[in-house]
N, C-alpha and C positions, 0 to 999 in steps of 0.2 A: 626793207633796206637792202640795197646793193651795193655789193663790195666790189671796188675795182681791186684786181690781181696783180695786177700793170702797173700800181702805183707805188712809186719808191721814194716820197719823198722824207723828208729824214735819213737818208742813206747814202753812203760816198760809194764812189764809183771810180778805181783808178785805170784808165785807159793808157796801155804803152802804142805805139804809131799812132796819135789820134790823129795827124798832121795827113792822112789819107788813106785810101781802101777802107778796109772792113773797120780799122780805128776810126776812123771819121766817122763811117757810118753807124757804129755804136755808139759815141760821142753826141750824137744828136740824138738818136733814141733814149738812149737813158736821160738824157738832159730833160725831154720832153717828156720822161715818164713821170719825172720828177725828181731827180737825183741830183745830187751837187756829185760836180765831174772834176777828176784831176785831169787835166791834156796833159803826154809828155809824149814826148819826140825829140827829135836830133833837130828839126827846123822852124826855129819860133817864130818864124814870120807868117808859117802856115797856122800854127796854133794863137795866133793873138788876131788871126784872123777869122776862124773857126769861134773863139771866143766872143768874137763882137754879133756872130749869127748866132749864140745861144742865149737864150731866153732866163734862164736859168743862173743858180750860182755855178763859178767855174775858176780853178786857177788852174794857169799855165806854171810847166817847168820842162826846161829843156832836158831831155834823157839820151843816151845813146847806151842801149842794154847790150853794146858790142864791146862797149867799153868797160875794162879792168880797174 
């Protein structure tokens, strides 16, 4: 029997910029590892659209960690 390492599913995953760069790109690997993903970012239009390419459970929420 073989164990995948890489497999997270049962586990959340909260991504800050998933709306692009490196947040995107982790947004989909964990998504695909098997993780239920938070997307947050300042631009929900990129994250509800990131949301419809993932396979996966996922909720969007708009964030701005600039913001007080």
């Amino acid at each position: 029997m073989t164990t995948n390492i890489f497999d997270l599913s049962g586990k959340v995953a909260l991504i800050t910029g998933a709306s692009s760069g490196l947040g995107l790109h982790f947004s989909k690997t964990l998504s695909e590892a098997g993780a239920t993903v938070i997307l947050s970012a300042r631009r929900m239009d990129n994250l509800v659209e990131l949301q419809k390419e993932l396979k996966g459970k996922s909720h969007v929420f708009s964030l701005d960690v600039t913001s007080t």
